[in-house]
C-alpha positions in Angstrom: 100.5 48.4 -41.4 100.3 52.2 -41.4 102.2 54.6 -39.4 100.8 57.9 -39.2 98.6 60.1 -37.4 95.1 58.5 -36.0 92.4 60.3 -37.9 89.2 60.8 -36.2 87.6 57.7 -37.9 90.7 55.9 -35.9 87.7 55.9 -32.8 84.9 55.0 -34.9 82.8 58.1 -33.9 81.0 58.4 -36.9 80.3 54.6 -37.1 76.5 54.7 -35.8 74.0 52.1 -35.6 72.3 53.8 -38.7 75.6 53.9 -40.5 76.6 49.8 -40.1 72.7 49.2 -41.3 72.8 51.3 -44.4 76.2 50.0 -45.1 74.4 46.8 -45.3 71.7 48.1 -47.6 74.4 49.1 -50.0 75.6 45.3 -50.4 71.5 44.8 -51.7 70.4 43.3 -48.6 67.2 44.5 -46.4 67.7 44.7 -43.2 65.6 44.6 -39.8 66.6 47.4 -37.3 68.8 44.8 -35.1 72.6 44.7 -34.8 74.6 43.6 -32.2 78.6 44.5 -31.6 80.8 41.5 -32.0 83.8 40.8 -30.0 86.8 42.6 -32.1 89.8 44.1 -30.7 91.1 46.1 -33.7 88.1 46.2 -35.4 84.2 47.0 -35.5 82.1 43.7 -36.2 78.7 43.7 -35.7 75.7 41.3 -36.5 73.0 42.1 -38.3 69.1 40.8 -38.7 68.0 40.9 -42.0 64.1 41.2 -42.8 64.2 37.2 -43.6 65.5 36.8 -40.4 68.8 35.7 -41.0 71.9 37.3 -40.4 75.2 38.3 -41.7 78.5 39.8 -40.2 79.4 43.5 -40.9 83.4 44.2 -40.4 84.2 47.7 -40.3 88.4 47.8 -40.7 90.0 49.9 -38.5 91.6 53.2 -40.7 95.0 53.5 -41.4 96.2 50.0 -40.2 95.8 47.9 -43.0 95.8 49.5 -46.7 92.6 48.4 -49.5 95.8 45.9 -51.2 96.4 44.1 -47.7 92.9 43.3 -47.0 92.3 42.8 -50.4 94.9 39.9 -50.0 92.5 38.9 -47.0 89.8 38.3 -48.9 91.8 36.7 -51.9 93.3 34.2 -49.4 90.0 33.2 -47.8 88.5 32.8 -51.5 91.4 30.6 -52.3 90.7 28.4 -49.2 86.8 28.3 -49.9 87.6 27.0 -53.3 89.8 23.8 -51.9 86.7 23.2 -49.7 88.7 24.6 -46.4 86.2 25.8 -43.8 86.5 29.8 -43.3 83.5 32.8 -44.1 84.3 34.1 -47.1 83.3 38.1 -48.1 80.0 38.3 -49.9 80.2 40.6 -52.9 78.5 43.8 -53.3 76.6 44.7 -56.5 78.8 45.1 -59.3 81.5 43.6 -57.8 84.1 43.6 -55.8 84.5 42.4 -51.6 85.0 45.7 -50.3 83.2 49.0 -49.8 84.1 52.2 -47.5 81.8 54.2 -45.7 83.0 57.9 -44.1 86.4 56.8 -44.8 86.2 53.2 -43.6 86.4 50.5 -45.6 84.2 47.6 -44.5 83.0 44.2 -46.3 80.2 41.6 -45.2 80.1 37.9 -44.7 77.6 34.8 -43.8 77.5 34.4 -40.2 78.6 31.5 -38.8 77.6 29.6 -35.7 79.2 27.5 -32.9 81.6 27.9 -30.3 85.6 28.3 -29.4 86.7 25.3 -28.2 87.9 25.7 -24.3 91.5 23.7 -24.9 91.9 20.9 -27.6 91.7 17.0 -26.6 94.5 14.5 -28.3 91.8 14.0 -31.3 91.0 17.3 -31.6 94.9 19.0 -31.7 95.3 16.1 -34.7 92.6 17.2 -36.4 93.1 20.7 -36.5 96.6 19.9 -37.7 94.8 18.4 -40.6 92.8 21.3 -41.1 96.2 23.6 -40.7 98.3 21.4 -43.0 95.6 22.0 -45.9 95.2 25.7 -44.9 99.2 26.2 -45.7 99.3 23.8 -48.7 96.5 26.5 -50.6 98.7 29.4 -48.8 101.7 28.4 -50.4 100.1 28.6 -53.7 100.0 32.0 -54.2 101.9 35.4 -53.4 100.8 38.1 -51.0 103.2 40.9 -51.9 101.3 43.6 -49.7 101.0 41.6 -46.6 103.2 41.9 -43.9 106.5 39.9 -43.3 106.7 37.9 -40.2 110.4 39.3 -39.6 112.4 40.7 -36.8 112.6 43.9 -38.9 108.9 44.6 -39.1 107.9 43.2 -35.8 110.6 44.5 -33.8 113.2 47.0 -36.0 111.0 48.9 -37.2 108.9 49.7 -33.9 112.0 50.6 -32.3 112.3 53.1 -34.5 109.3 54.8 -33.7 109.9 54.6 -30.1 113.3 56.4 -30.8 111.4 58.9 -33.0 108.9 59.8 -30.8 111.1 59.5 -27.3 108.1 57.7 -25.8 109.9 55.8 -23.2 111.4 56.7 -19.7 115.3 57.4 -20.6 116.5 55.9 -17.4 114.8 52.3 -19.0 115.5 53.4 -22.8 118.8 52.0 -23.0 118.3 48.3 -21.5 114.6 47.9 -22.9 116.6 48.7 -26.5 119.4 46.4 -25.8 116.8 43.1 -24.8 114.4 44.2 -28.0 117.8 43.9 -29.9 119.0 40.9 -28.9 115.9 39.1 -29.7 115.7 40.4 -33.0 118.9 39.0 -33.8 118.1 35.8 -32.1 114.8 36.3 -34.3 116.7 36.6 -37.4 119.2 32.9 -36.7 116.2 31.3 -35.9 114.3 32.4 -38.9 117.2 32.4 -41.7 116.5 29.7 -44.4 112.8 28.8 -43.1 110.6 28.7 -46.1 107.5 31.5 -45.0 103.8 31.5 -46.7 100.1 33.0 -46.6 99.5 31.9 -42.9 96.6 32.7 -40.4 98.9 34.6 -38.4 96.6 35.0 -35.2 95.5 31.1 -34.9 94.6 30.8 -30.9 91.5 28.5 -29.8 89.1 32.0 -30.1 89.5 31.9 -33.7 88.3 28.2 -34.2 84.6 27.4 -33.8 83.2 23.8 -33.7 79.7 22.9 -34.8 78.0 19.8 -36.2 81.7 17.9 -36.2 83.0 20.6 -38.6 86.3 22.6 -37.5 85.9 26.0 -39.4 88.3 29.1 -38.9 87.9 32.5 -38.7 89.6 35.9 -38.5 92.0 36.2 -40.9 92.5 39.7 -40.0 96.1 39.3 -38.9 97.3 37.4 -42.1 101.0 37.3 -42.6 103.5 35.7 -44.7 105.7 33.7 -42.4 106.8 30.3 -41.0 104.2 27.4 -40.7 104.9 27.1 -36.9 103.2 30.6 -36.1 99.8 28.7 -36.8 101.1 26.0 -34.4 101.8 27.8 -31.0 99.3 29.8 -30.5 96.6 27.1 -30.4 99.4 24.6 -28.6 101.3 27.0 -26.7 102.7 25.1 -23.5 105.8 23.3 -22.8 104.3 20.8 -20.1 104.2 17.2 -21.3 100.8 17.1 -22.3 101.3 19.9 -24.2 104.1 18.5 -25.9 101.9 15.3 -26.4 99.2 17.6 -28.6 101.9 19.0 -30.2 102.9 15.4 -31.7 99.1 14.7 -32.4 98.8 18.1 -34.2 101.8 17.5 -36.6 100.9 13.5 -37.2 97.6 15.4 -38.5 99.6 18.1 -40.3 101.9 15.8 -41.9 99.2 14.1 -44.0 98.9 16.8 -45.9 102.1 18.9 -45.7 105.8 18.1 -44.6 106.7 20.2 -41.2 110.2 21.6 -40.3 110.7 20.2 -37.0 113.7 22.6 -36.3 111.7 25.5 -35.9 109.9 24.0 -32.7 113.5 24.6 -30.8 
């Protein structure tokens, strides 16, 4: 992740409705005058018609927060799933090559779009299934590096912003000192808890709104957020409650997960 300066493009001013539709042009397809925004918090997604009628997703990366490396590691990660038969979109290539373009200093790729909907909350079957689905996911992410990636640390997620809050003296000074002091002690807490655990590609940003079901088929999308860290990031977010049925789909997710890959049950305390 960067740390400097928003440039203009930060907004996406220049990003018009002409823009995303010659943008997909340039990856050789013809398109209808029809695109529709997507839901994307960081990003600009949009849908667009093409002049068969079908459609394919547009994702416009925010500038400055990940560099062309880093989402080039997206891309390679969700290629490497698509190739153990692992349902996620994968980036269709441009002409000549190559999974990513930039437009007005944006950098931006395209993908099939892919229907169905985000499951509400996950049934006993459906928690052990997507453990399944998980457990295969981290077995191909454990296959290969991702040096440019982010580390899922206490450093990055917590040092390191302190230290532009310090830089910057962004925060009330009569809170400074205590809202420091609790950010510190759960880094270090952060780093016991992490020390030793073996880390991975991982989803990163796994809740129910980045799972669709159609047809039977569990597929899994938005791997925007990809980071190397602990297998049991892509566990709470989808199963994040301590109630006892909670803790049941928690069990049915890892008797699913542990068909395909052994789970470190210490990292659940």
């Amino acid at each position: 992740m960067q740390d400097h300066a928003a440039p203009a493009t930060d907004l996406f001013l220049s990003l018009t409705p002409e823009k995303v539709l010659a943008a997909v042009e340039a990856g050789g397809l013809e398109c209808n005058a029809v695109c529709y925004p997507l839901n994307s918090f960081e990003n600009r997604v949009y849908e667009v018609e093409l002049a068969d009628r079908s459609r394919v997703v547009a994702k416009f990366y925010r500038p400055g927060r990940w560099t062309e490396e880093q989402i080039l590691e997206e891309h390679l990660f969700l290629k490497d799933l698509a190739w153990q038969e692992i349902p996620v979109c994968t980036m269709r290539p441009f002409p000549g090559g190559g999974t990513l373009r930039r437009v007005d200093n944006i950098f931006y790729c395209l993908s099939d779009r892919s229907g169905g909907r985000a499951p509400d909350e996950l049934d006993e079957a459906g928690a052990r299934r997507l453990g399944m689905l998980v457990g295969r996911m981290h077995n191909v992410g454990a296959r290969r590096e991702a040096e440019h990636r982010l580390r899922l640390t206490a450093d990055t997620y917590i040092r390191e912003n302190l230290d532009w809050l310090e830089a910057h003296d962004v925060l009330p000074h009569h809170l400074r000192d205590r809202y420091f002091d609790t950010a510190l002690s759960i880094a270090a807490i952060a780093d016991r808890r992490l020390a030793g655990v073996p880390v991975h590609r991982i989803h990163g940003d796994l809740h129910l709104g980045n799972i669709l079901f159609r047809d039977g088929l569990l597929r899994v999308l938005d791997f925007d957020d990809m980071v190397v860290g602990p297998a049991v990031q892509d566990l709470w977010l989808a199963l994040p409650g301590r109630d006892s049925y909670a803790q049941t789909l928690r069990e049915r997710f890892l008797e699913g997960y542990i068909q395909f890959r052994d789970f470190d049950r210490s990292t659940l305390l």
